[in-house]
PDB file of N, CA, C and O in Angstrom:
ATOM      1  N   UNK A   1      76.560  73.634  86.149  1.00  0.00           N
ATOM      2  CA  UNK A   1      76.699  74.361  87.399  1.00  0.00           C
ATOM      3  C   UNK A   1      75.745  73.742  88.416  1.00  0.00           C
ATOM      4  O   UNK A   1      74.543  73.599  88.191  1.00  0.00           O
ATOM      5  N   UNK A   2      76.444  73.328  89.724  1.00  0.00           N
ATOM      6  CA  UNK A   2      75.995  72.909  90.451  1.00  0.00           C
ATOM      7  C   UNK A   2      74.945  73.818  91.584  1.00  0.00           C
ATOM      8  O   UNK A   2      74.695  74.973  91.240  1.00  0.00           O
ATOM      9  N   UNK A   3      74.368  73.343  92.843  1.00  0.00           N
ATOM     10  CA  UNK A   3      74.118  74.309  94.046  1.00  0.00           C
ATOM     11  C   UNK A   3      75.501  74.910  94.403  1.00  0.00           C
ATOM     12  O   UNK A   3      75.757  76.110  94.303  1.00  0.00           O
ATOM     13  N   UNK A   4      76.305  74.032  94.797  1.00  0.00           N
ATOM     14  CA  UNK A   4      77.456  74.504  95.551  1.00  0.00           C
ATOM     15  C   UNK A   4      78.378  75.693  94.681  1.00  0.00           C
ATOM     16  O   UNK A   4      79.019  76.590  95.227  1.00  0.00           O
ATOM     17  N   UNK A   5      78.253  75.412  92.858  1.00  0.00           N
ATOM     18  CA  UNK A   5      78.627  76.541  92.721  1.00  0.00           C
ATOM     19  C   UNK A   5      77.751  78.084  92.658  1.00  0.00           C
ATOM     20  O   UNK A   5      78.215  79.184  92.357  1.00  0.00           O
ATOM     21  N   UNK A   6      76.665  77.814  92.961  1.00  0.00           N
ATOM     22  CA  UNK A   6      75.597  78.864  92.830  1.00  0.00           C
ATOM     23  C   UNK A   6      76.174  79.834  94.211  1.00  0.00           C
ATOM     24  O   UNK A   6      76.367  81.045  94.316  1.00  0.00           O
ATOM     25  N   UNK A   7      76.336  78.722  95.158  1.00  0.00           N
ATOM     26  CA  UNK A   7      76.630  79.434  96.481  1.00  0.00           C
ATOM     27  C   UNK A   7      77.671  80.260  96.575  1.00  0.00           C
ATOM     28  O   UNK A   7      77.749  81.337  97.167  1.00  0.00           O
ATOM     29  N   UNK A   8      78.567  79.608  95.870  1.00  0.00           N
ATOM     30  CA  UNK A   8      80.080  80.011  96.230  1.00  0.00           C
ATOM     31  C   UNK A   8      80.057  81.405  95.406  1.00  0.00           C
ATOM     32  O   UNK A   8      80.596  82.383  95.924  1.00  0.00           O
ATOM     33  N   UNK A   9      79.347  81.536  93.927  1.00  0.00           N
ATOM     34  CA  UNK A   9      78.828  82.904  93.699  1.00  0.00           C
ATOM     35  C   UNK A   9      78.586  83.902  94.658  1.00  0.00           C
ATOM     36  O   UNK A   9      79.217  84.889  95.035  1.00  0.00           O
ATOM     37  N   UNK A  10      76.944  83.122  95.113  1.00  0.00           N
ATOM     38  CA  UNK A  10      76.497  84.366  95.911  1.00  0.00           C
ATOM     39  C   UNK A  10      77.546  85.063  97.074  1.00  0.00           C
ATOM     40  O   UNK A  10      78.018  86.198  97.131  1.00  0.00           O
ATOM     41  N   UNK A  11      77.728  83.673  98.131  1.00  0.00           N
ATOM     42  CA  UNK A  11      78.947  83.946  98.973  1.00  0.00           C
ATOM     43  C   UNK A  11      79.847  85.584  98.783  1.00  0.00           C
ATOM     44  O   UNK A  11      79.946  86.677  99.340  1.00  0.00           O
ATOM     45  N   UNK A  12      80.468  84.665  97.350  1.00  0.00           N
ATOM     46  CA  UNK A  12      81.307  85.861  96.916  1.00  0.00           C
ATOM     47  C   UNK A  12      80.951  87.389  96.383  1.00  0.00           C
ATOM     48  O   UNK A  12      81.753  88.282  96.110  1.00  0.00           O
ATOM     49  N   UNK A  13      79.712  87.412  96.327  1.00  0.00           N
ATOM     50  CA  UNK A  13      78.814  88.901  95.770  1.00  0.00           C
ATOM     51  C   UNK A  13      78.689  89.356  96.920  1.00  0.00           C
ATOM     52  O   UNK A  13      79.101  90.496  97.133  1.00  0.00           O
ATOM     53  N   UNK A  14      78.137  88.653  97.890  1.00  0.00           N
ATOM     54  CA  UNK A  14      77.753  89.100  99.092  1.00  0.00           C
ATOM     55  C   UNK A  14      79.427  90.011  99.753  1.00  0.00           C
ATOM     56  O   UNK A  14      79.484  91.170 100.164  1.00  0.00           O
ATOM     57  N   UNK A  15      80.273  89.280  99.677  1.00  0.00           N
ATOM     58  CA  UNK A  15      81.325  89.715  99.865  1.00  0.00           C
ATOM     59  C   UNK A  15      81.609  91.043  99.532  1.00  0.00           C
ATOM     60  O   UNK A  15      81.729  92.034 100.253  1.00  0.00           O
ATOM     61  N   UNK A  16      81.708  90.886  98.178  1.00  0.00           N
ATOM     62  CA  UNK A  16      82.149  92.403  97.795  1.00  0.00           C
ATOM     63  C   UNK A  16      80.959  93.197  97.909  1.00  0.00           C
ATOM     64  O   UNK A  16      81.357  94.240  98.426  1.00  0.00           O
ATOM     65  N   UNK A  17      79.908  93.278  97.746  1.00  0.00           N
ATOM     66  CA  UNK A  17      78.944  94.120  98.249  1.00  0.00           C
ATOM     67  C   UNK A  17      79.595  95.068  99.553  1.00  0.00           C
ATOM     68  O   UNK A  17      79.800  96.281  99.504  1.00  0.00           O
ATOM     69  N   UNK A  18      79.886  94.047 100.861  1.00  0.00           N
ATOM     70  CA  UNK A  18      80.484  94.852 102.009  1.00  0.00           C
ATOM     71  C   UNK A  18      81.550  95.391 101.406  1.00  0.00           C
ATOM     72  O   UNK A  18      81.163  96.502 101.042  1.00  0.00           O
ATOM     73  N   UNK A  19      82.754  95.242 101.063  1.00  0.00           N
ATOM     74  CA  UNK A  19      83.957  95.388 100.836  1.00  0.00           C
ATOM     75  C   UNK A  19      83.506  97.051 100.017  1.00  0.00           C
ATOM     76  O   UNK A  19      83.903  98.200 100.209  1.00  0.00           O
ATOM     77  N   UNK A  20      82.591  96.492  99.152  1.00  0.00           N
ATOM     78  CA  UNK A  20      82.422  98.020  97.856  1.00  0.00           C
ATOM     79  C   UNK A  20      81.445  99.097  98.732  1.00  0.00           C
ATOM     80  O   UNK A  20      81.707 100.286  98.555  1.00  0.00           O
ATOM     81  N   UNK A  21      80.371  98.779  99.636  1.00  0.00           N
ATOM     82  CA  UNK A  21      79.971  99.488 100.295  1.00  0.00           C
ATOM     83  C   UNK A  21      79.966 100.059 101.333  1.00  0.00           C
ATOM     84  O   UNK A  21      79.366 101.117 101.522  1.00  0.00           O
ATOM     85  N   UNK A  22      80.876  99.232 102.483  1.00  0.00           N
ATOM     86  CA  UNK A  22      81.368  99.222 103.752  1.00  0.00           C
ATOM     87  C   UNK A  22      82.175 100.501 104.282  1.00  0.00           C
ATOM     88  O   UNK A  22      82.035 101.120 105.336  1.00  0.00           O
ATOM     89  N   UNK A  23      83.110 100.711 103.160  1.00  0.00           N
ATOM     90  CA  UNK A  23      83.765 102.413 103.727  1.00  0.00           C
ATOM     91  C   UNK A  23      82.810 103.461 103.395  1.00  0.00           C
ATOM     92  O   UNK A  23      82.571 104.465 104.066  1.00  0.00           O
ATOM     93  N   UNK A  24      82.321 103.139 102.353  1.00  0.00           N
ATOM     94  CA  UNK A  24      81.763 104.766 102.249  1.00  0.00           C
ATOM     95  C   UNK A  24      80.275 104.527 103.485  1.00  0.00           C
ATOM     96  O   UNK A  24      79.826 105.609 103.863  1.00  0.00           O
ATOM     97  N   UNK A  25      79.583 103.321 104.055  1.00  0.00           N
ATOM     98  CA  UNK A  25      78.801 103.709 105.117  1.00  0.00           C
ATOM     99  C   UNK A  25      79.006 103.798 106.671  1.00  0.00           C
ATOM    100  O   UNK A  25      78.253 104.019 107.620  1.00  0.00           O
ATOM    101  N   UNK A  26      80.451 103.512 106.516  1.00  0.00           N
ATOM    102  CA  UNK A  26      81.081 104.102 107.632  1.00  0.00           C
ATOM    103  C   UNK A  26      81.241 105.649 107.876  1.00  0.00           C
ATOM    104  O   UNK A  26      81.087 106.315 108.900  1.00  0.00           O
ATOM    105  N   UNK A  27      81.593 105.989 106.630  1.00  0.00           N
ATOM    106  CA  UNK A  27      82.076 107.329 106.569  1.00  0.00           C
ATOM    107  C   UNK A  27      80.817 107.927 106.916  1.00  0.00           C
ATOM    108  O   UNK A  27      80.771 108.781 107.801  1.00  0.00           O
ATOM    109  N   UNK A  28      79.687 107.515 106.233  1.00  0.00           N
ATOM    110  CA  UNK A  28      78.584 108.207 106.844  1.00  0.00           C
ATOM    111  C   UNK A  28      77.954 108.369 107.710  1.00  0.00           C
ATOM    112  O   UNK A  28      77.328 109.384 108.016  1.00  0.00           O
ATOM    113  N   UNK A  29      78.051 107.073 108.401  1.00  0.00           N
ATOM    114  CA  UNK A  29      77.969 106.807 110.308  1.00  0.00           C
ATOM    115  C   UNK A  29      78.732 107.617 111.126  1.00  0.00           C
ATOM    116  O   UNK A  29      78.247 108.237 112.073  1.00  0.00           O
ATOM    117  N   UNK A  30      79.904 107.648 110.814  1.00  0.00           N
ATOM    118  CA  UNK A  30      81.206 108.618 111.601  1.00  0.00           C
ATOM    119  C   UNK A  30      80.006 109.842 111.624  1.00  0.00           C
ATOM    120  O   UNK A  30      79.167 110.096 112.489  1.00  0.00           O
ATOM    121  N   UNK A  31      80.281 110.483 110.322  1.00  0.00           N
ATOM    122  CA  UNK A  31      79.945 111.730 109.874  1.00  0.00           C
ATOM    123  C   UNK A  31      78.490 112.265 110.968  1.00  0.00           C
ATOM    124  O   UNK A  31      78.299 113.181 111.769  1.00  0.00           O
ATOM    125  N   UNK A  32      77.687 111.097 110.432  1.00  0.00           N
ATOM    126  CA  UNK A  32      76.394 111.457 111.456  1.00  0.00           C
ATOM    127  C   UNK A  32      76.337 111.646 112.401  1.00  0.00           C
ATOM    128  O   UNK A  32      75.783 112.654 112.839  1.00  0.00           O
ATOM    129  N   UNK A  33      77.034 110.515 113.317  1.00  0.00           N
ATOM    130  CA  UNK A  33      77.061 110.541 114.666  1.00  0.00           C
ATOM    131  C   UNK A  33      77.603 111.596 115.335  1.00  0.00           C
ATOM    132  O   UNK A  33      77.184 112.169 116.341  1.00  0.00           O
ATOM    133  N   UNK A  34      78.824 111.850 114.508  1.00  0.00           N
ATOM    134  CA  UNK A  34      79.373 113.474 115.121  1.00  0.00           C
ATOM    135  C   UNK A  34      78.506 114.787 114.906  1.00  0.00           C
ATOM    136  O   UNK A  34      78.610 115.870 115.482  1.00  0.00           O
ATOM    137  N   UNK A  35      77.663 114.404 113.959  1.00  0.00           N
ATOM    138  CA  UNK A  35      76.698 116.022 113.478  1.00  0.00           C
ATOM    139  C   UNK A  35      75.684 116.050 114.626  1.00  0.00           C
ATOM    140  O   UNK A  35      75.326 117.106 115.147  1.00  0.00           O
ATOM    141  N   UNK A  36      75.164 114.646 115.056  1.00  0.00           N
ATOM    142  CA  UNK A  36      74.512 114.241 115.694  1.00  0.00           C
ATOM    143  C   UNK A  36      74.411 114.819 117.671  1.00  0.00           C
ATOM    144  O   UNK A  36      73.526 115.101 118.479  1.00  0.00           O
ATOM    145  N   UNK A  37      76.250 114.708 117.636  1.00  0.00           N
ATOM    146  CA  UNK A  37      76.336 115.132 118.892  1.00  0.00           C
ATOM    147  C   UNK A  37      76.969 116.179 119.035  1.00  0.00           C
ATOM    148  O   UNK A  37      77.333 116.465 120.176  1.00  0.00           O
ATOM    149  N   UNK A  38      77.294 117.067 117.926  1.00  0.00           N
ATOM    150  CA  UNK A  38      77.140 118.170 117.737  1.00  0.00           C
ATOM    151  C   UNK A  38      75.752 118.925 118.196  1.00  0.00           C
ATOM    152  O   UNK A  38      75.689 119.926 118.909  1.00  0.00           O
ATOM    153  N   UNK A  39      74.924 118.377 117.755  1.00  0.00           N
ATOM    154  CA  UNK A  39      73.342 119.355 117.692  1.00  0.00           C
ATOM    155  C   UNK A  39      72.935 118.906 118.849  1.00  0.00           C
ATOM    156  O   UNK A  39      72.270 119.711 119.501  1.00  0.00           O
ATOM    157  N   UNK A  40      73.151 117.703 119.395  1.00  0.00           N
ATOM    158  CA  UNK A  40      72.705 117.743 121.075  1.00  0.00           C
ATOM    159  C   UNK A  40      73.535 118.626 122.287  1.00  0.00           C
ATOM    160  O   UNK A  40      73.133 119.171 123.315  1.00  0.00           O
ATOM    161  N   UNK A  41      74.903 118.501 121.657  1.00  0.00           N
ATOM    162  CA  UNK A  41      75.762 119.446 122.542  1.00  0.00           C
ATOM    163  C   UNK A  41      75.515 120.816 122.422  1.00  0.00           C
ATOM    164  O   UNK A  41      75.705 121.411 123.483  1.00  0.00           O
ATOM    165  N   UNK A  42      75.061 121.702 121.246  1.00  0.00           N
ATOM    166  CA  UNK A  42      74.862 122.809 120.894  1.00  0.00           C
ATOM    167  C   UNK A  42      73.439 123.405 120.920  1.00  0.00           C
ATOM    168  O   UNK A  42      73.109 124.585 121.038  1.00  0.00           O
ATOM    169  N   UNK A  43      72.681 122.309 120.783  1.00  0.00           N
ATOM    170  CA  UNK A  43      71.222 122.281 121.268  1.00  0.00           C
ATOM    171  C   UNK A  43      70.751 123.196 119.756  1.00  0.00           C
ATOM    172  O   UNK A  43      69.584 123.559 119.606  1.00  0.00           O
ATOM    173  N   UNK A  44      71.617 123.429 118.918  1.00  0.00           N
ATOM    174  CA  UNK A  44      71.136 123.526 116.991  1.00  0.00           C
ATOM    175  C   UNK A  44      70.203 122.370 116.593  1.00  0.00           C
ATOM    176  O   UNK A  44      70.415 121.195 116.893  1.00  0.00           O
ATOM    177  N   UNK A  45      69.343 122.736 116.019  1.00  0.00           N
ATOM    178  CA  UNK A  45      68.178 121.979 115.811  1.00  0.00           C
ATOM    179  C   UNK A  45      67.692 122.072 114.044  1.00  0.00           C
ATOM    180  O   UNK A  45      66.637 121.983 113.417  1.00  0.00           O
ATOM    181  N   UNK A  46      69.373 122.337 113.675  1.00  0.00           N
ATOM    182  CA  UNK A  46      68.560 122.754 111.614  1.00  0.00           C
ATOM    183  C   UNK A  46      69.055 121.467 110.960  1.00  0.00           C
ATOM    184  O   UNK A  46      70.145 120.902 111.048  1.00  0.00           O
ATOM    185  N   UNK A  47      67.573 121.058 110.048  1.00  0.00           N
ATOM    186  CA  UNK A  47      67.792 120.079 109.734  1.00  0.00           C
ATOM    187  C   UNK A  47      68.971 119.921 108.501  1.00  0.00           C
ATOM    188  O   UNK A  47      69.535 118.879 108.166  1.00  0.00           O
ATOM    189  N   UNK A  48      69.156 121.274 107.944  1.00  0.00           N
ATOM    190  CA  UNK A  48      70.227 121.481 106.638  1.00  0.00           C
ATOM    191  C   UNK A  48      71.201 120.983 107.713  1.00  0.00           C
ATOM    192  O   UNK A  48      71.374 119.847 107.273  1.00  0.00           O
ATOM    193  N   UNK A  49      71.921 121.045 108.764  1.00  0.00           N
ATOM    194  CA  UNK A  49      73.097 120.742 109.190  1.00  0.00           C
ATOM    195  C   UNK A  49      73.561 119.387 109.413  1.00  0.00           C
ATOM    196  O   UNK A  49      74.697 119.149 109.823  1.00  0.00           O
ATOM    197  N   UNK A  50      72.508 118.294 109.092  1.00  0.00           N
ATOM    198  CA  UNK A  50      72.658 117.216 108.770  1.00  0.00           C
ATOM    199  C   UNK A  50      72.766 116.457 107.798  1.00  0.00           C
ATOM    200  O   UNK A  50      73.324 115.362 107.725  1.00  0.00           O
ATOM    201  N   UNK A  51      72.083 117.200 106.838  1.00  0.00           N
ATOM    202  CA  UNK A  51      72.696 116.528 105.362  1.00  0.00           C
ATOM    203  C   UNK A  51      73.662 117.335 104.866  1.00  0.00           C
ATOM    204  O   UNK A  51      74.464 116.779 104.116  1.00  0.00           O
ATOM    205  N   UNK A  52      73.827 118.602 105.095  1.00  0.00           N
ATOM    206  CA  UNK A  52      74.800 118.558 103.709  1.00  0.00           C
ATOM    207  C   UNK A  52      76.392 118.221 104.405  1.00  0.00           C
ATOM    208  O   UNK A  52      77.247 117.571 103.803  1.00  0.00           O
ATOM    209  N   UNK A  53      76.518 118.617 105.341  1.00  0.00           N
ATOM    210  CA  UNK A  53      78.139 117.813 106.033  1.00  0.00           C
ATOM    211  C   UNK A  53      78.169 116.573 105.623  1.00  0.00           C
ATOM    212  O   UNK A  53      79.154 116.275 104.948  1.00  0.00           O
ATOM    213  N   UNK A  54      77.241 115.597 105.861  1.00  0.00           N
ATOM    214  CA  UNK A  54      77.073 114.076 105.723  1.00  0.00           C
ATOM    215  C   UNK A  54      76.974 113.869 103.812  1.00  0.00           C
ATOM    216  O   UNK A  54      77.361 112.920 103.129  1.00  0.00           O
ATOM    217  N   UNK A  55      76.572 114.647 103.558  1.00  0.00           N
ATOM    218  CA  UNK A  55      76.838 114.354 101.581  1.00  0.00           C
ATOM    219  C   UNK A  55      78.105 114.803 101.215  1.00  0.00           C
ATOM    220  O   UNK A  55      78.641 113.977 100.476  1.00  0.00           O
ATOM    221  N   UNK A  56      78.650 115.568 101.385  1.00  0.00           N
ATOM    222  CA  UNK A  56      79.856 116.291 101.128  1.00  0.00           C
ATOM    223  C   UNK A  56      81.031 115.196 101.567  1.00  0.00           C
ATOM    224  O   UNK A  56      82.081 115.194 100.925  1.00  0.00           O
ATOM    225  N   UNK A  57      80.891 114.513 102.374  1.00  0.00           N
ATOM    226  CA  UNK A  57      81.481 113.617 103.531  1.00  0.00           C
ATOM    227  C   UNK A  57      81.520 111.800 102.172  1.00  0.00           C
ATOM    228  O   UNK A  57      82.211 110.850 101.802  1.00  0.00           O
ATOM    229  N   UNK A  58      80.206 112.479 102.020  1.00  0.00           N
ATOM    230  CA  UNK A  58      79.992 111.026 101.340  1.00  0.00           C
ATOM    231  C   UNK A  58      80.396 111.141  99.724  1.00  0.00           C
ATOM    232  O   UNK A  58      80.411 110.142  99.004  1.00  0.00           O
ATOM    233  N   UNK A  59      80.647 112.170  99.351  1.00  0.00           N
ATOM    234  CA  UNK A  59      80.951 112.720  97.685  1.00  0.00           C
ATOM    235  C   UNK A  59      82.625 112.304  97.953  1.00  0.00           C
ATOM    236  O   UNK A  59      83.028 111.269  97.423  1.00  0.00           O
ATOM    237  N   UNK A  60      83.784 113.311  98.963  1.00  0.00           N
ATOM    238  CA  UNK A  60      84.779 112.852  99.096  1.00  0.00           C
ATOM    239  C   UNK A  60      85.615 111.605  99.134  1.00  0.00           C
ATOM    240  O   UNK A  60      86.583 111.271  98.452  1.00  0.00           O
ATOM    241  N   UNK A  61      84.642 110.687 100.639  1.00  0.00           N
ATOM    242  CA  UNK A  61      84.892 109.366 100.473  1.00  0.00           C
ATOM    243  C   UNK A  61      84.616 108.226  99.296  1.00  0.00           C
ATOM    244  O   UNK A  61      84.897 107.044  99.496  1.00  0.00           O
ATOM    245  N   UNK A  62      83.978 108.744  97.923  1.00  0.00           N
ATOM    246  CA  UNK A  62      83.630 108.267  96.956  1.00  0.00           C
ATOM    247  C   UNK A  62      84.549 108.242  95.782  1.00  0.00           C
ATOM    248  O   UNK A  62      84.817 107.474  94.858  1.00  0.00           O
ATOM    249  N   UNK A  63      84.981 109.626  96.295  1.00  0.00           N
ATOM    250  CA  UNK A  63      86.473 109.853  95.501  1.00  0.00           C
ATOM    251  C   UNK A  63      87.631 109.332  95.890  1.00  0.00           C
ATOM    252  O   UNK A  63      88.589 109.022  95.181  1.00  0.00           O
ATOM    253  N   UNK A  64      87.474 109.222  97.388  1.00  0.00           N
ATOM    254  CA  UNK A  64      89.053 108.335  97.825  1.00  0.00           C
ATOM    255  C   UNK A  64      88.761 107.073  97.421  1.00  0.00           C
ATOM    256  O   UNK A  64      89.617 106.405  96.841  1.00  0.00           O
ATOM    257  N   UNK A  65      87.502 106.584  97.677  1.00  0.00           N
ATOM    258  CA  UNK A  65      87.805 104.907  97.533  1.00  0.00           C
ATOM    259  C   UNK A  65      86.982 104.226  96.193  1.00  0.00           C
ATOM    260  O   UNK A  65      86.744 103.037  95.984  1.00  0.00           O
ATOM    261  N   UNK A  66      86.706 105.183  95.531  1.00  0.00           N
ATOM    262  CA  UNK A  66      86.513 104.620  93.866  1.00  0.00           C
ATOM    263  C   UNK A  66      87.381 103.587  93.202  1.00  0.00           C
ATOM    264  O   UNK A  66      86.929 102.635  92.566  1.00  0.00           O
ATOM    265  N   UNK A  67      88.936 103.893  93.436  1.00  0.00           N
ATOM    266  CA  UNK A  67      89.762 103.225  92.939  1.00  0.00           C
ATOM    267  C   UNK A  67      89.382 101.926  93.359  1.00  0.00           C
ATOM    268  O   UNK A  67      89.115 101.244  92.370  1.00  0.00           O
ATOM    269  N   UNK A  68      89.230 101.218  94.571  1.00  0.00           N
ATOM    270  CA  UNK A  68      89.571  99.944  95.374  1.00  0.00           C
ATOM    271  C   UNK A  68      88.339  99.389  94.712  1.00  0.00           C
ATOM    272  O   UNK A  68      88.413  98.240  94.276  1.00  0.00           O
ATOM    273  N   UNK A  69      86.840 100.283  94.540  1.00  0.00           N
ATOM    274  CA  UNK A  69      85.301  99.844  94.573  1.00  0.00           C
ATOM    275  C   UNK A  69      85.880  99.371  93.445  1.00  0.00           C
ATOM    276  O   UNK A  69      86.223  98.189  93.423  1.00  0.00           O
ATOM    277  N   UNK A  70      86.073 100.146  92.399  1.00  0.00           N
ATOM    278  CA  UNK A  70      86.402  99.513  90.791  1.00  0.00           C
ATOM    279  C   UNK A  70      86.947  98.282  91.067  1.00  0.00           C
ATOM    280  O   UNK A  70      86.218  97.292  91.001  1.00  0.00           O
ATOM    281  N   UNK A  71      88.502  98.140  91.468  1.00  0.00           N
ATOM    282  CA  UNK A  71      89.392  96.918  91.696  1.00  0.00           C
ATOM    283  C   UNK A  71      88.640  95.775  92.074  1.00  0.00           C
ATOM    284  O   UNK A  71      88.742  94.644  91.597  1.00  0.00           O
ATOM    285  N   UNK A  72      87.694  96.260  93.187  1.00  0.00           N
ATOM    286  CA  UNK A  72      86.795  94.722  93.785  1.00  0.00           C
ATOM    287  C   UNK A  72      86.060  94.388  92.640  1.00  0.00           C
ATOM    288  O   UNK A  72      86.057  93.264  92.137  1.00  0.00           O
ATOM    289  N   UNK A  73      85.372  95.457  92.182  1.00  0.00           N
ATOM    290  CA  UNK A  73      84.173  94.591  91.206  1.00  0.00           C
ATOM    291  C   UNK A  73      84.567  94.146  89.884  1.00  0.00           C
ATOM    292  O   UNK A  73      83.853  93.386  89.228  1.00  0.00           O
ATOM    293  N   UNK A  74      85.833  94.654  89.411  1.00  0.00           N
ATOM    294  CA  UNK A  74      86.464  94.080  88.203  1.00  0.00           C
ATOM    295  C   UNK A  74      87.318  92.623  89.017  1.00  0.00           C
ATOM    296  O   UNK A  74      87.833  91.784  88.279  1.00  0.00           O
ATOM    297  N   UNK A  75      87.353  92.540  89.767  1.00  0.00           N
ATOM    298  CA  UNK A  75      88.112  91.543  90.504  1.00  0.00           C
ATOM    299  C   UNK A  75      86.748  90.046  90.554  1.00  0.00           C
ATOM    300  O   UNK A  75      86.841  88.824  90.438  1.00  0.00           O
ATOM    301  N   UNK A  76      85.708  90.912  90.762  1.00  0.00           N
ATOM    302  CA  UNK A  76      84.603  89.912  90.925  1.00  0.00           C
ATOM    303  C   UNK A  76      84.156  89.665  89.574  1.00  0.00           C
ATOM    304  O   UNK A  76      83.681  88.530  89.535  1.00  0.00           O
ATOM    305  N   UNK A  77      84.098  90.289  88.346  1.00  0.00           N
ATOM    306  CA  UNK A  77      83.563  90.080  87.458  1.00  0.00           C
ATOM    307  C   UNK A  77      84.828  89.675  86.674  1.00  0.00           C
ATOM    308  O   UNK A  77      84.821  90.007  85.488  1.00  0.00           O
ATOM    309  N   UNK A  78      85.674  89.161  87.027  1.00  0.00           N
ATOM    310  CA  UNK A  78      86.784  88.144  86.020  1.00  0.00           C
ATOM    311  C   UNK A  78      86.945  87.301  86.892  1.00  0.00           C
ATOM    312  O   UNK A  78      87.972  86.637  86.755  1.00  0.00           O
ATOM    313  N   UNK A  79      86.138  86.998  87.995  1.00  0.00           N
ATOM    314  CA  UNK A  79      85.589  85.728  88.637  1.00  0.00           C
ATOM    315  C   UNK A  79      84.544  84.674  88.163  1.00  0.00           C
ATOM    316  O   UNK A  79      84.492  83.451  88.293  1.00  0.00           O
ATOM    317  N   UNK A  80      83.570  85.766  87.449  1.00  0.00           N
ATOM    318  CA  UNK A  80      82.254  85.647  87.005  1.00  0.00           C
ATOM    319  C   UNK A  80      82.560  84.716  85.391  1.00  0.00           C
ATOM    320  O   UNK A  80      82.192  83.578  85.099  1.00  0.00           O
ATOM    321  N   UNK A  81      83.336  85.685  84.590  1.00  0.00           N
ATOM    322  CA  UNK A  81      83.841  85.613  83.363  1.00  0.00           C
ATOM    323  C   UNK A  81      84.403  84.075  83.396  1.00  0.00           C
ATOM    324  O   UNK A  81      84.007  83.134  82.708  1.00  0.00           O
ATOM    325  N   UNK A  82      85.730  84.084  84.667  1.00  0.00           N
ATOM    326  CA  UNK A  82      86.410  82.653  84.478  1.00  0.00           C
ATOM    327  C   UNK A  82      85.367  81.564  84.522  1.00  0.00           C
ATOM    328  O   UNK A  82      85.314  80.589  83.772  1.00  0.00           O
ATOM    329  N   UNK A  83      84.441  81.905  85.631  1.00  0.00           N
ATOM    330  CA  UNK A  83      83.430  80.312  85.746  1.00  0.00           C
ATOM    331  C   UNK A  83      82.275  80.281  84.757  1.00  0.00           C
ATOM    332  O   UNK A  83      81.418  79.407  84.886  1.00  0.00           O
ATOM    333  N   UNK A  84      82.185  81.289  83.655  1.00  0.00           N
ATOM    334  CA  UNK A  84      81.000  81.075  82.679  1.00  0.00           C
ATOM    335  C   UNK A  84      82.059  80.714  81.448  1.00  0.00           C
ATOM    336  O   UNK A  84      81.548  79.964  80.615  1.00  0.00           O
ATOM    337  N   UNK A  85      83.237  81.043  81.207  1.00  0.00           N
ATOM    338  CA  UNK A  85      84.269  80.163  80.720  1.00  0.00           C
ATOM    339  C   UNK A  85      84.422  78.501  80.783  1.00  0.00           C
ATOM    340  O   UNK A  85      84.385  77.729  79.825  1.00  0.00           O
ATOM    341  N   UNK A  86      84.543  78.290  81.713  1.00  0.00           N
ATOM    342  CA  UNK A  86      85.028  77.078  82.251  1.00  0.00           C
ATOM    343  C   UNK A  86      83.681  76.042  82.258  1.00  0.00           C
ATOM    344  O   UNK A  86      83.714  74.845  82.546  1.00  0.00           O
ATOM    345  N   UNK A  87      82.387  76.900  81.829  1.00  0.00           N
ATOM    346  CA  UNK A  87      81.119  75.998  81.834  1.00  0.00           C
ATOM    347  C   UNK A  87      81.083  74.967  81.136  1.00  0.00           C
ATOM    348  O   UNK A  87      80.747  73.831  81.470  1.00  0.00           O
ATOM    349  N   UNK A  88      81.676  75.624  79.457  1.00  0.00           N
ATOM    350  CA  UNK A  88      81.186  75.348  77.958  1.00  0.00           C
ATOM    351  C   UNK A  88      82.315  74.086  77.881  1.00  0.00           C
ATOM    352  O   UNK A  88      82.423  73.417  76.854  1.00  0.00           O
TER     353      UNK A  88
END
């Protein structure tokens, strides 16, 4: 194994990292930002009203997109598998 394949690894981890983490910290950005301007518009000032909407938010979206997170990282790790295969 060369540099260039070291890279093309990382490259590709780096990849799915976003891909596996990217919706669910959206979802939590959305989530915030609206709780966010909620409590400036309403002038509510409790700090419970920011986490638990935003966890609940983030438990759901974990459940919708579990399926895909799995798919990527079994997708990446019979990436992994083929090129520690192909070493020997």
């Amino acid at each position: 194994m060369n540099g260039a394949d070291v890279l093309d690894i990382a490259q590709e981890g780096i990849w799915v990292l976003i891909k596996v983490a990217g919706p669910i910290m959206l979802v939590a950005l959305f989530v915030g930002l609206t709780i966010a301007l909620f409590q400036a518009l309403t002038q509510i000032q409790e700090m419970t009203l920011t986490f638990v909407p935003n966890i609940i938010a983030i438990f759901i979206s974990l459940f919708v997109f579990l399926p895909f997170m799995g798919e990527s990282l079994a997708d990446f790790m019979g990436l992994i598998m083929e090129r520690i295969v192909n070493l020997g």
